[in-house]
BALONU-748256 format. One line per field, with one value per atom (N, C-alpha, C): residue number from 1; atom name; x, y, z. Coordinates in steps of 0.2 Angstrom, whole numbers, plus 5000, padded with zeros to 4 digits. Atoms other than C-alpha are relative to their C-alpha. Layout:
# residues N
resi <- [NUM:...];
name <- [CA:...];
X <- [X:...];
Y <- [Y:...];
Z <- [Z:...];
//
This chain:
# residues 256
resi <- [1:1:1:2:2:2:3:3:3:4:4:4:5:5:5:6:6:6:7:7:7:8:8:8:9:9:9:10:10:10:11:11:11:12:12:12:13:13:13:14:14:14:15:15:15:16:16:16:17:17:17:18:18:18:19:19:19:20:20:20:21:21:21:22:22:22:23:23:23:24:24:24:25:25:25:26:26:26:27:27:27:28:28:28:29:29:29:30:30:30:31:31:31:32:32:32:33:33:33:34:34:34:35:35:35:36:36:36:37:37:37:38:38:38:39:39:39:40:40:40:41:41:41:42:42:42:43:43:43:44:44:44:45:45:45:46:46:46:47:47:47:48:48:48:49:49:49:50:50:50:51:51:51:52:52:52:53:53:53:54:54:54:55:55:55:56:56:56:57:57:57:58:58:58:59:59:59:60:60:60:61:61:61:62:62:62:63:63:63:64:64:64:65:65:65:66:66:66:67:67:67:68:68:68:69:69:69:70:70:70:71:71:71:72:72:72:73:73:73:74:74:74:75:75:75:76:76:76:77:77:77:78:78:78:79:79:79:80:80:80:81:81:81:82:82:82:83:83:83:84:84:84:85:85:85:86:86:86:87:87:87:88:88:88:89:89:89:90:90:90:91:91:91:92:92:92:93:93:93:94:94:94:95:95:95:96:96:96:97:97:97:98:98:98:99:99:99:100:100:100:101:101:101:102:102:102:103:103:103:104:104:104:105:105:105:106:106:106:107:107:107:108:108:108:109:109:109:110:110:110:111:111:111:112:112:112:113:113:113:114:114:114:115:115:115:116:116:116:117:117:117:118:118:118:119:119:119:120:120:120:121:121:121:122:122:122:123:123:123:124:124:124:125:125:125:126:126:126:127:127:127:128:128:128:129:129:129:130:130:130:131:131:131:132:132:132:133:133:133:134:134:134:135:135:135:136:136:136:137:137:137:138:138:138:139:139:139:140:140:140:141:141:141:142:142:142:143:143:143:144:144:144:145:145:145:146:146:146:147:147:147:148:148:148:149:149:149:150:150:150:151:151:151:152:152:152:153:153:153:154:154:154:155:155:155:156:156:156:157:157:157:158:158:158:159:159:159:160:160:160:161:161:161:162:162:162:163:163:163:164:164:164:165:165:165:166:166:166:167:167:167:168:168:168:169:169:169:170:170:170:171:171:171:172:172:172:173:173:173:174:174:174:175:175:175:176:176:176:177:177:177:178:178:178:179:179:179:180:180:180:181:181:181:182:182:182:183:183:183:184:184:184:185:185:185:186:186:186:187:187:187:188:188:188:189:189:189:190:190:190:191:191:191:192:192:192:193:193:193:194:194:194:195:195:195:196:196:196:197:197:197:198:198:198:199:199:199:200:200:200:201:201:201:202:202:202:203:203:203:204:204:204:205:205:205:206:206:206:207:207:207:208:208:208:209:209:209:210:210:210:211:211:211:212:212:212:213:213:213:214:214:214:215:215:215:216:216:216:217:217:217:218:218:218:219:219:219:220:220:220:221:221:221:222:222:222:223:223:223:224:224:224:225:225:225:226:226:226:227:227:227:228:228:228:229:229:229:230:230:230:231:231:231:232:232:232:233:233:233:234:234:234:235:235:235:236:236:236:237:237:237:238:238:238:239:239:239:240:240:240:241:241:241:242:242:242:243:243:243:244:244:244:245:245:245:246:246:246:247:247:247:248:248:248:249:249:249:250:250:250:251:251:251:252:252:252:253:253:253:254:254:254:255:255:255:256:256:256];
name <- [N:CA:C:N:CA:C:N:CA:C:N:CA:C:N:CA:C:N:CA:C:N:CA:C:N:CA:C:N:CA:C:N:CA:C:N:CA:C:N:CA:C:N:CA:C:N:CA:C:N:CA:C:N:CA:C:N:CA:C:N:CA:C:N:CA:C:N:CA:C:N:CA:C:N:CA:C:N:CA:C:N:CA:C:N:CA:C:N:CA:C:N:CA:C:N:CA:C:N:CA:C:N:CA:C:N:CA:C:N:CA:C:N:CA:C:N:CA:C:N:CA:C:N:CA:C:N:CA:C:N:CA:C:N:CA:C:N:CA:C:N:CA:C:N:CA:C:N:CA:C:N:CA:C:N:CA:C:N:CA:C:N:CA:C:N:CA:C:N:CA:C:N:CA:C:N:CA:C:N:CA:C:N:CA:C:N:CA:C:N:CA:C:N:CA:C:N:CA:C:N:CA:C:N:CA:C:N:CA:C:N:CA:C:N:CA:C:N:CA:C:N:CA:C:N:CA:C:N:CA:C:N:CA:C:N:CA:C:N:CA:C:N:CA:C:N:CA:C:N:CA:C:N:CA:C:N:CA:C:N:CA:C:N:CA:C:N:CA:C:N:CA:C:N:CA:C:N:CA:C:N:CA:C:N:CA:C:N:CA:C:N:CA:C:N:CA:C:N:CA:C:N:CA:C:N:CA:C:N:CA:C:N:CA:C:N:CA:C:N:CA:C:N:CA:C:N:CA:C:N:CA:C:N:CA:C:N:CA:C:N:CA:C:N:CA:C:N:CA:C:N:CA:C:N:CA:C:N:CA:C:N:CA:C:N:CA:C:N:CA:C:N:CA:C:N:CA:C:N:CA:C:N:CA:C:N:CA:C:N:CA:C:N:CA:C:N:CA:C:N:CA:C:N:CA:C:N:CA:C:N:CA:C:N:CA:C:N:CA:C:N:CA:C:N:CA:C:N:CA:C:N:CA:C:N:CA:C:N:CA:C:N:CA:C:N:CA:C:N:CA:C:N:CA:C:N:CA:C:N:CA:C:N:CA:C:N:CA:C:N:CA:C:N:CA:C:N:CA:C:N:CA:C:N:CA:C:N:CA:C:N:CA:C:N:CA:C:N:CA:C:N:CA:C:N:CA:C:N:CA:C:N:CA:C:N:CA:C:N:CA:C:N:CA:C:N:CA:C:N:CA:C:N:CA:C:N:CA:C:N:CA:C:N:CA:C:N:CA:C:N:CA:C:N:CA:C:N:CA:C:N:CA:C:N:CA:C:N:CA:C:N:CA:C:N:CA:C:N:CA:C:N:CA:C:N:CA:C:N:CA:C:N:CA:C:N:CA:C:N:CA:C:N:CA:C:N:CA:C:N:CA:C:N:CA:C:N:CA:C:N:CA:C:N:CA:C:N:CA:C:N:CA:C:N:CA:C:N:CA:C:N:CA:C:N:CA:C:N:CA:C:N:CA:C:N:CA:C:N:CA:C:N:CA:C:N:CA:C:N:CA:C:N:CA:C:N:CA:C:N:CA:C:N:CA:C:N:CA:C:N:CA:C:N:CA:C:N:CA:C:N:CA:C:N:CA:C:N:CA:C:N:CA:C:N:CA:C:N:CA:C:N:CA:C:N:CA:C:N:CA:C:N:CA:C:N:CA:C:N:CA:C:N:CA:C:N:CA:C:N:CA:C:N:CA:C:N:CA:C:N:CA:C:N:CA:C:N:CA:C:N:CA:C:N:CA:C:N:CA:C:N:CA:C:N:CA:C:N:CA:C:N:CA:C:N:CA:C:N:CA:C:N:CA:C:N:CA:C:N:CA:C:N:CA:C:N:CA:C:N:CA:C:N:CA:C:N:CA:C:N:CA:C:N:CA:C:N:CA:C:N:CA:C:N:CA:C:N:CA:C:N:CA:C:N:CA:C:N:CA:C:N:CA:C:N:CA:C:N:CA:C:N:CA:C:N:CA:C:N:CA:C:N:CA:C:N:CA:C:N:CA:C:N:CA:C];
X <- [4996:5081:4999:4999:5085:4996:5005:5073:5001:5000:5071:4995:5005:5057:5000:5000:5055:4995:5005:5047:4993:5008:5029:4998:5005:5026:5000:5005:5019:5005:4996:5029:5003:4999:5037:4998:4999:5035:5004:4996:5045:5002:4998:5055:5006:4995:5066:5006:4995:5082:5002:5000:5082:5012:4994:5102:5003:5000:5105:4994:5004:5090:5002:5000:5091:4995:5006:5082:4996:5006:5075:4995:5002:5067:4999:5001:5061:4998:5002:5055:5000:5001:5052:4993:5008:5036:4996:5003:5031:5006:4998:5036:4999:5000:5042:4996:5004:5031:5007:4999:5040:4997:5000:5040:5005:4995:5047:4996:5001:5046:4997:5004:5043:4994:5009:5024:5002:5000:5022:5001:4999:5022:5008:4994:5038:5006:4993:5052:5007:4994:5069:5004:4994:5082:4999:4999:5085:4996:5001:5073:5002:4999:5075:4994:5004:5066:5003:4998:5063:4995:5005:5056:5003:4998:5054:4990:5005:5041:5001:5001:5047:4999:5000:5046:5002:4996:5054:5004:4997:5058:5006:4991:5072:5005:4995:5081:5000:4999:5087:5001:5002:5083:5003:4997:5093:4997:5004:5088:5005:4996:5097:4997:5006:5087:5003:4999:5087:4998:5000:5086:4996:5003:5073:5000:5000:5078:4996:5002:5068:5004:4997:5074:4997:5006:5071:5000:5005:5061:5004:5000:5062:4998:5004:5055:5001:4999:5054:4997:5001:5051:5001:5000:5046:4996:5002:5044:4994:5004:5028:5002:5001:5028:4992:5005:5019:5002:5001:5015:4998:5001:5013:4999:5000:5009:5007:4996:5023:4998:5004:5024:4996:5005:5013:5004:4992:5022:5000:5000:5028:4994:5005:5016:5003:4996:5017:5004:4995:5030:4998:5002:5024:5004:4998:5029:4994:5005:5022:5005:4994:5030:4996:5004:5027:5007:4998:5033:4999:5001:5027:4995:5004:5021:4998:5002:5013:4996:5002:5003:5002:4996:5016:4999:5002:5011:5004:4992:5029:5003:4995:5045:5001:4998:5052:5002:4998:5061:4996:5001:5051:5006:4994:5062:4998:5002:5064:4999:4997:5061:4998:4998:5065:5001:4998:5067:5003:4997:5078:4997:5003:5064:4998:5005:5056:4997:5004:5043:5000:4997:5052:5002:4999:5058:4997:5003:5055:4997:5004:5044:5004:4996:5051:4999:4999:5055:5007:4996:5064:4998:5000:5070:4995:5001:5061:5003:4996:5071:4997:5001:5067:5007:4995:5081:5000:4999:5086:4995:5005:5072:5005:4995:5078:4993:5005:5068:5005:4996:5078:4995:5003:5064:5001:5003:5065:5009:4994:5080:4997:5001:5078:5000:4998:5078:4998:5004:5072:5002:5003:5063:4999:5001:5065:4993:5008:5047:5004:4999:5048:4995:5007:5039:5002:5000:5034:4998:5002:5033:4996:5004:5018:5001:5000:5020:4992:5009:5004:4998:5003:4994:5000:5001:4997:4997:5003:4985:5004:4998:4993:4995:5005:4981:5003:4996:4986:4995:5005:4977:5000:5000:4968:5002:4998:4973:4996:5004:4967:5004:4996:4974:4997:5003:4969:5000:4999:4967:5006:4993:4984:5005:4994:4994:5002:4995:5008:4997:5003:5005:5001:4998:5004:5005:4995:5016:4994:5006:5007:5004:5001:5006:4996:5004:5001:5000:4999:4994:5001:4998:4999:4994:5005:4985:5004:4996:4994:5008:4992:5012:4999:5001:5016:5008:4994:5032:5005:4998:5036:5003:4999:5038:4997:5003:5036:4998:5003:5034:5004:4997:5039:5006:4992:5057:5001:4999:5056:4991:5006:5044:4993:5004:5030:5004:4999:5030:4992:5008:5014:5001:5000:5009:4991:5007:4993:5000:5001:4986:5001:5002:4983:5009:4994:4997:4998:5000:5000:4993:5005:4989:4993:5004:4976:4994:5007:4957:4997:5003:4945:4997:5001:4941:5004:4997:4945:5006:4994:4960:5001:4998:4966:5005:4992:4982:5001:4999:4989:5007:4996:5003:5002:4999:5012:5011:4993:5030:5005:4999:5032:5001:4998:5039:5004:4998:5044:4995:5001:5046:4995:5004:5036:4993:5005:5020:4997:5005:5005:5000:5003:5004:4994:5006:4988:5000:5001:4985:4992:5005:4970:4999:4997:4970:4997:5003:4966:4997:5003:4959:5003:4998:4966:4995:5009:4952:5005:4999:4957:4997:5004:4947:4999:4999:4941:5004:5000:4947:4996:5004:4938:5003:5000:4937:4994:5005:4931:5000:5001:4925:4998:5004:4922:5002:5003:4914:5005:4996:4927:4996:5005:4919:5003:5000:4915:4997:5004:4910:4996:5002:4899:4999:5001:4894:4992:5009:4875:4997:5003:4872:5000:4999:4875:5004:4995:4890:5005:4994:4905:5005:4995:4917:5006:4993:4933:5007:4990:4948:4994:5000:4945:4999:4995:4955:4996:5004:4942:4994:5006:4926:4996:5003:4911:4996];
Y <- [5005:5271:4993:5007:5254:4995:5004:5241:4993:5011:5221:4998:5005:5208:4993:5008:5190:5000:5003:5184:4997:4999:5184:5002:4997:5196:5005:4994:5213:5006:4995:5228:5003:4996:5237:5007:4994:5256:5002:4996:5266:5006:4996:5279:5005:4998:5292:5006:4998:5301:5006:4993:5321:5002:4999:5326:5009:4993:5345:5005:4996:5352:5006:4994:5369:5002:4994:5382:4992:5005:5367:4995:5002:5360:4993:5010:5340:4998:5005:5338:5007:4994:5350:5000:4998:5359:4995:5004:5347:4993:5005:5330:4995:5005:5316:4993:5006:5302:4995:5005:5286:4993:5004:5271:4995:5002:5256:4995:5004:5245:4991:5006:5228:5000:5002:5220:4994:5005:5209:4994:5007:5194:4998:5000:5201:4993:5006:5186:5003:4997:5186:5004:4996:5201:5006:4994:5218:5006:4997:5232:5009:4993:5251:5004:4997:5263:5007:4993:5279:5007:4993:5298:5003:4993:5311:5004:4995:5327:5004:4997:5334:5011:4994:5352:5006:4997:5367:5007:4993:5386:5003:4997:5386:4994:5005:5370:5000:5003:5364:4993:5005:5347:4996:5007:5331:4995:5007:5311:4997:5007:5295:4994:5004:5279:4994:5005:5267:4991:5008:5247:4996:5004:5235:4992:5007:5218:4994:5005:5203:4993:5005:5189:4993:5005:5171:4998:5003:5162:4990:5007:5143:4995:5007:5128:4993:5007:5114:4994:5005:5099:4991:5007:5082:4994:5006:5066:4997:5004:5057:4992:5009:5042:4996:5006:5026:4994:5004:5011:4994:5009:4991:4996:5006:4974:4997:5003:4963:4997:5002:4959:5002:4998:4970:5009:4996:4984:5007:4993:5001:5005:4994:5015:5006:4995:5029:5004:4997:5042:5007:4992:5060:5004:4997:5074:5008:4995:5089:5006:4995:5106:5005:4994:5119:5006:4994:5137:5003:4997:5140:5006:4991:5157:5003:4998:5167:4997:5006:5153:4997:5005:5143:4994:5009:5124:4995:5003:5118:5003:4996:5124:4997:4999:5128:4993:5007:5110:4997:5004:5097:4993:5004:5085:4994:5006:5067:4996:5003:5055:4993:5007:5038:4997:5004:5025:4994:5005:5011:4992:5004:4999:4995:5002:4986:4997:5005:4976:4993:5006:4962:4998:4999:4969:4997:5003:4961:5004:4996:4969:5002:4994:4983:5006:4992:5001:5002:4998:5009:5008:4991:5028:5001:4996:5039:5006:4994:5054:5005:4995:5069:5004:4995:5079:5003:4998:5088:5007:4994:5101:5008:4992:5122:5003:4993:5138:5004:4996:5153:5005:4997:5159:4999:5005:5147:4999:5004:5139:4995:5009:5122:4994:5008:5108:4996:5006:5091:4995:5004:5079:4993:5004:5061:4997:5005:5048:4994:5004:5032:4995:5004:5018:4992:5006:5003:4994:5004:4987:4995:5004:4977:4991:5008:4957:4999:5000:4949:4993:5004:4935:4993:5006:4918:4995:5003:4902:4992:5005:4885:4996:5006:4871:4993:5005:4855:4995:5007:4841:4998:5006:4829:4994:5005:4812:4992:5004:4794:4994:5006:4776:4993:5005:4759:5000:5002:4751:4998:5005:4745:5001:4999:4753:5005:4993:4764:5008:4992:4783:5003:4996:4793:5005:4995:4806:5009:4995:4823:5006:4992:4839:5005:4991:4858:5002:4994:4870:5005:4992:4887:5005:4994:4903:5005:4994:4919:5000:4999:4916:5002:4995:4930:5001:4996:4937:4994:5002:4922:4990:5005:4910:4996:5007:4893:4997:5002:4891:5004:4995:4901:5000:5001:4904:4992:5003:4892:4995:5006:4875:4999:5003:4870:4993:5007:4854:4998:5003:4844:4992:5004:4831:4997:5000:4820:4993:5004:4810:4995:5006:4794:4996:5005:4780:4993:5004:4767:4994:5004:4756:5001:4995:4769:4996:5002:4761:5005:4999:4764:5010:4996:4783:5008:4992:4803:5003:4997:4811:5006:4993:4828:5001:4999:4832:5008:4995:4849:5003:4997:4864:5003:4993:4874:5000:5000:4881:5003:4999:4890:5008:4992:4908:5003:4998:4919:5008:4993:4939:5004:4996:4945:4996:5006:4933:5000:5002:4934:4994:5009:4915:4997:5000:4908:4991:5007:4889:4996:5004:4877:4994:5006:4860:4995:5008:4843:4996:5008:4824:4996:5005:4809:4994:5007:4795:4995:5007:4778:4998:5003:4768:4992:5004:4752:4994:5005:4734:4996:5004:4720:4994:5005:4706:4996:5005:4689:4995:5004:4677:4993:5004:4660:4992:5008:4644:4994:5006:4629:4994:5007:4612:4997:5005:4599:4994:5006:4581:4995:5002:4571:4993:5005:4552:5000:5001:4545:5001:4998:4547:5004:4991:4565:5002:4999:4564:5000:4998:4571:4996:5005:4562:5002:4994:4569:4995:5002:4560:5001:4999:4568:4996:5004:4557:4994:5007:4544:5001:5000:4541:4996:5002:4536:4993];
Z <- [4995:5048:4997:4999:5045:5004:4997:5049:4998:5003:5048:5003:4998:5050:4999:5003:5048:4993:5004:5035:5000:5000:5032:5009:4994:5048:4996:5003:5046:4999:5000:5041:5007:4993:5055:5000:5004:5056:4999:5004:5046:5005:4996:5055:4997:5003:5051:5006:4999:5058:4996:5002:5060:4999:4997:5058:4996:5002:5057:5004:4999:5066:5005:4997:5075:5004:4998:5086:5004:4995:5097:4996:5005:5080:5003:4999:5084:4992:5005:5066:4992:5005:5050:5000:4997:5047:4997:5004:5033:5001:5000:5040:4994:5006:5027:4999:5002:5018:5001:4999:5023:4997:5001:5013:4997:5003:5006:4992:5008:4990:5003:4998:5001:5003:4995:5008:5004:4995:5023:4996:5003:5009:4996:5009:4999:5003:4998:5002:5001:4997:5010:4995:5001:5007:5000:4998:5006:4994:5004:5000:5003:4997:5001:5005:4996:5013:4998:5003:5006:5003:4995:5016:4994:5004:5003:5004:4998:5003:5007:4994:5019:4998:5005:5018:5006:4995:5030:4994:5003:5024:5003:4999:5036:4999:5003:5029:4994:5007:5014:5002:4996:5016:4993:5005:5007:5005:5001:5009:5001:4998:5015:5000:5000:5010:5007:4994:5024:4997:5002:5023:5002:4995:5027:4999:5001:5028:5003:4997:5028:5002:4997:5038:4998:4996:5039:5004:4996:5047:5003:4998:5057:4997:5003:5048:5004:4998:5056:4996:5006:5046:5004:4997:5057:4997:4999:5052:5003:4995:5057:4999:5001:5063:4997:5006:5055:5002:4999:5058:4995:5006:5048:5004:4999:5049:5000:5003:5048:4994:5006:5030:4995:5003:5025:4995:5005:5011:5005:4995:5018:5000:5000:5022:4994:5003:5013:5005:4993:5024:4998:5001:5026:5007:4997:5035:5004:4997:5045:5002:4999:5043:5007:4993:5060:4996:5001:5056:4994:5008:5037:5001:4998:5036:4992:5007:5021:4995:5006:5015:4998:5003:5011:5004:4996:5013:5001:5000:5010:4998:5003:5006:4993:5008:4988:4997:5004:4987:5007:4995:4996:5003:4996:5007:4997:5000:5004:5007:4996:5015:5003:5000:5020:5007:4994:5032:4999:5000:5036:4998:5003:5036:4993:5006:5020:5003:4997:5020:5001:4998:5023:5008:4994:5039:5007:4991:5059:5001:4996:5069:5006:4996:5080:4997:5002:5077:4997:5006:5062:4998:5003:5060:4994:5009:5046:5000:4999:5044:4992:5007:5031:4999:5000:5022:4992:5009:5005:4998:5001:5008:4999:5004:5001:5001:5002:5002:5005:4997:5003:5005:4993:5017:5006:4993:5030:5001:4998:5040:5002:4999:5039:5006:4999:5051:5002:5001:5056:5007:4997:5067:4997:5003:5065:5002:4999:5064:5002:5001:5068:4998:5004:5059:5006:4998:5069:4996:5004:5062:5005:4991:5073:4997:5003:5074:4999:5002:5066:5002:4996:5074:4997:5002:5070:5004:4998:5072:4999:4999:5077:5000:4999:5073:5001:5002:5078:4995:5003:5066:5003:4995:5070:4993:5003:5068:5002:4999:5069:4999:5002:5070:5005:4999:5074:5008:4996:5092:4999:5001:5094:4998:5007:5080:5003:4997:5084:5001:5000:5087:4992:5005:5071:4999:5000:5067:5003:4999:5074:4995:5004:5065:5000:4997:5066:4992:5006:5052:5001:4998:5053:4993:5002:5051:4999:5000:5045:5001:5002:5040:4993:5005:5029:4999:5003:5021:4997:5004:5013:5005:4992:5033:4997:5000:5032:5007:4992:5052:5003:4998:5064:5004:4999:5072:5004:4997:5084:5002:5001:5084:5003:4992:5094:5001:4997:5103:4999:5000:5099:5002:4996:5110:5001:4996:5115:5005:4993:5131:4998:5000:5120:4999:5001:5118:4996:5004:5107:5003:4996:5121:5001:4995:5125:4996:5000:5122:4993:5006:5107:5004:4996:5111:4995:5001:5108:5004:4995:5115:4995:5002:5113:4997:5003:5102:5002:4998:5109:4997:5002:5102:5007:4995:5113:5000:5001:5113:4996:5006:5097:5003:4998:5098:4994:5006:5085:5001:4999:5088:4995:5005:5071:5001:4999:5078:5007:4994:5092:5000:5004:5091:5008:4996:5098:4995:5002:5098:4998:5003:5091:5003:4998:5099:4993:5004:5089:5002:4996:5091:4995:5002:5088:5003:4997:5089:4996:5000:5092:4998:5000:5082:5002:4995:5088:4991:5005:5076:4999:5001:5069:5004:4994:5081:4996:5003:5072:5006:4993:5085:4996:5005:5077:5003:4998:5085:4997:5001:5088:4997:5002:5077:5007:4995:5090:4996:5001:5089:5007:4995:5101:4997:5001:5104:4999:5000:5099:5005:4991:5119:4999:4997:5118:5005:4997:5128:4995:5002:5121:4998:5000:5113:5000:5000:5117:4996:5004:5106:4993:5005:5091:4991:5006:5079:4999:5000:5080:4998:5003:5071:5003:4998:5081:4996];
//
């Protein structure tokens, strides 16, 4: 009889097909050895299934081989996902095969595969797809991964600054902790601002960030200080003249 299996299961049993029996007969006296030339490992296609040795004094017995075909099998072939830094270079990209059978740890041709992202790339989420893979035992097909790209934490320092009692405000300015991929500051600016003014008293004041926004970026702020220093202040005694009395002589321009 004709039989079939998937690939890497177990032999089926071998069976045979009486045709010509008589006299109520179900089998001959010396039933037939049934085998075949494939093993539960052999790979896909078609081997023969052979019954000889039967034996019977009231037939003459001929043979018809039968067929046992192995089938394939499912493969699935998914994608994992993965994850990165913004900035930070691609991961490696792997995969995960469900239905390999026989031992086999992948198929005959390994698949390639790729994803739309580089390391250049925003943060968000970006296909990984696997394809190109072959083994004439499996049917191939595929799950995509997706690789996220995470934003990475940027620090906002504002300087600090410093300028006389008096003297206009200085210009303010931010350092930036963790600009990566090549950023100079992030998409959109802070606003940096502080309490003191051109007038404000000898003294510390706050300088403050805030405002700054950009998708590839945690941003987390620092504040600063802007110290008012005090000036020099010369203080210096008017000449006076007085009369030999010791009263005051008040016109100047005159010599006692």
């Amino acid at each position: 009889d004709n039989k079939d299996k998937n690939y890497g299961a177990a032999l089926p049993v071998l069976t045979v097909t009486y045709t010509g029996l008589v006299n109520g007969d179900l089998a001959p006296a010396v039933p037939p050895i049934k085998y075949t030339t494939a093993t539960a490992s052999s790979p896909v296609g078609y081997y023969p299934i052979i019954a000889i040795g039967a034996a019977d004094p009231n037939y003459t017995i001929s043979y018809t081989p039968g067929v046992l075909s192995i089938l394939r099998v499912g493969l699935l072939i998914t994608a994992d996902n993965k994850s990165k830094d913004y900035g930070a270079p691609l991961p490696t990209l792997t995969v995960t095969y469900t239905g390999l059978v026989n031992g086999n740890v992948a198929p005959a041709t390994l698949p390639t595969i790729a994803t739309t992202a580089t390391a250049f790339s925003d943060a968000g989420d970006y296909p990984i797809t696997a394809s190109g893979a072959a083994d004439p035992n499996y049917i191939i097909s595929y799950a995509p991964g997706i690789l996220t790209v995470d934003p990475v934490t940027l620090l906002i320092t504002a300087d600090d600054k410093s300028k006389d009692y008096g003297a206009a405000l200085p210009i303010l300015t931010v350092t930036y902790t963790g600009l990566v991929n090549g950023d100079l500051a992030p998409a959109t600016l802070p606003t940096i601002s502080t309490t003191a003014i051109a007038s404000s008293p000898a003294g510390t004041y706050p300088i403050t960030a805030i405002g700054a926004a950009d998708p590839n970026y945690i941003i987390s702020y620092a504040p600063g200080i802007l110290t008012v220093d005090p000036v020099t202040l010369l203080i210096t005694a008017e000449n006076k003249s007085m009369c030999e009395n010791g009263s005051v002589y008040p016109y100047a321009n005159y010599t006692v």
